[in-house]
N, C-alpha and C positions, 0 to 999 in steps of 0.2 A: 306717185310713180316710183319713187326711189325707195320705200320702203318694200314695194313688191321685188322688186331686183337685188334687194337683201335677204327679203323673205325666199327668194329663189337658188340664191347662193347659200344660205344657209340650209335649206331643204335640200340641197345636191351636198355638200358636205356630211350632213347623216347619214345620208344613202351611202357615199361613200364610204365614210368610218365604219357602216355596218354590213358592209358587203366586206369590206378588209377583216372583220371579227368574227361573221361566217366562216372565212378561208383560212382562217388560223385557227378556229376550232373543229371545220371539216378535218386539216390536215391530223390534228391529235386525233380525231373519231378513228380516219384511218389508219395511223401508226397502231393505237391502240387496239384494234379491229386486227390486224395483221399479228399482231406480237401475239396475241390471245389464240390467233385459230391457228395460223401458217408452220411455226414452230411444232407444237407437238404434233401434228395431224403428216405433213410430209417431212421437218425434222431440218428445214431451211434456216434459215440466222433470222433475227430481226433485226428491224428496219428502225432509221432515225425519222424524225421530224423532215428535213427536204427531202429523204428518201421518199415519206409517204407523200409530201406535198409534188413531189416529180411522178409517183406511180396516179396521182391523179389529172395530172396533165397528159400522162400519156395516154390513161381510160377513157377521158376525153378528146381527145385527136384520134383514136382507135374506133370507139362505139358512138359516142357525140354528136364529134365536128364542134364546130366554133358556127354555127350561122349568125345571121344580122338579129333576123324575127324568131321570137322565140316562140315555137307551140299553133297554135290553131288562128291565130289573128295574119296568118300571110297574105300574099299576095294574090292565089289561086283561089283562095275560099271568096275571097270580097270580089273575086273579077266574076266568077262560077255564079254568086251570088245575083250579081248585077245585072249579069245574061239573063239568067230565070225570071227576075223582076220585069223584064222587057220582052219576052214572050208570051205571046197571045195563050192563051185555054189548048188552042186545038195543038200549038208545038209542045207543049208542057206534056199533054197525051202521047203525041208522038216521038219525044224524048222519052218519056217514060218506058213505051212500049220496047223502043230499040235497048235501052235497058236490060229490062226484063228477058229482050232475047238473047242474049250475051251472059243471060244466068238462066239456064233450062234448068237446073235443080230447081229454082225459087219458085213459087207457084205464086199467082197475082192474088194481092190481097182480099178479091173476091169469090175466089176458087172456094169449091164446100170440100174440107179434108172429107175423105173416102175411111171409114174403117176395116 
């Protein structure tokens, strides 16, 4: 039992060290990124190392956000999921259908295209 609880602190310590060596090599991508286009193209100053590493906290709070879950494993998709799993044949049809009419462009997958 205690080597697992080692083998666990140590596997969160790599993660960590290399989530820290990401973000110190993102911030050079973006200084370097900035210095290369920003300068000659609109004639602006360049940027140091926390300058770049603050222009990407801000990209992040601006376009981002910080949430909890990252990406498609939320909370919406597994609940949406769990509903359908528990619906009969004939709701499934008639969810579909109420669908389907909420998008009149879409034509139902059995429709014969017209040339």
């Amino acid at each position: 039992m205690r080597s697992r609880s080692i083998f666990r602190v140590l596997k969160f310590v790599l993660f960590a060290v290399l989530f820290v060596a990401i973000l110190f090599l993102l911030g050079f991508v973006v200084k370097d990124l900035w210095n290369w286009l920003v300068p000659p193209i609109f004639g602006w100053k360049s940027i140091g190392y926390w300058q770049a590493m603050g222009l990407l906290v801000l990209s992040k709070l601006l376009f981002g956000g910080f949430h909890r879950s990252g990406g498609r494993g939320g909370y919406r998709p597994r609940r949406m999921r769990e509903r359908w799993e528990q619906m009969t044949p004939e709701q499934r049809e008639k969810f579909r259908q109420g669908v389907r009419g909420c998008w009149d462009r879409v034509p139902p997958p059995d429709a014969n295209p017209t040339a």
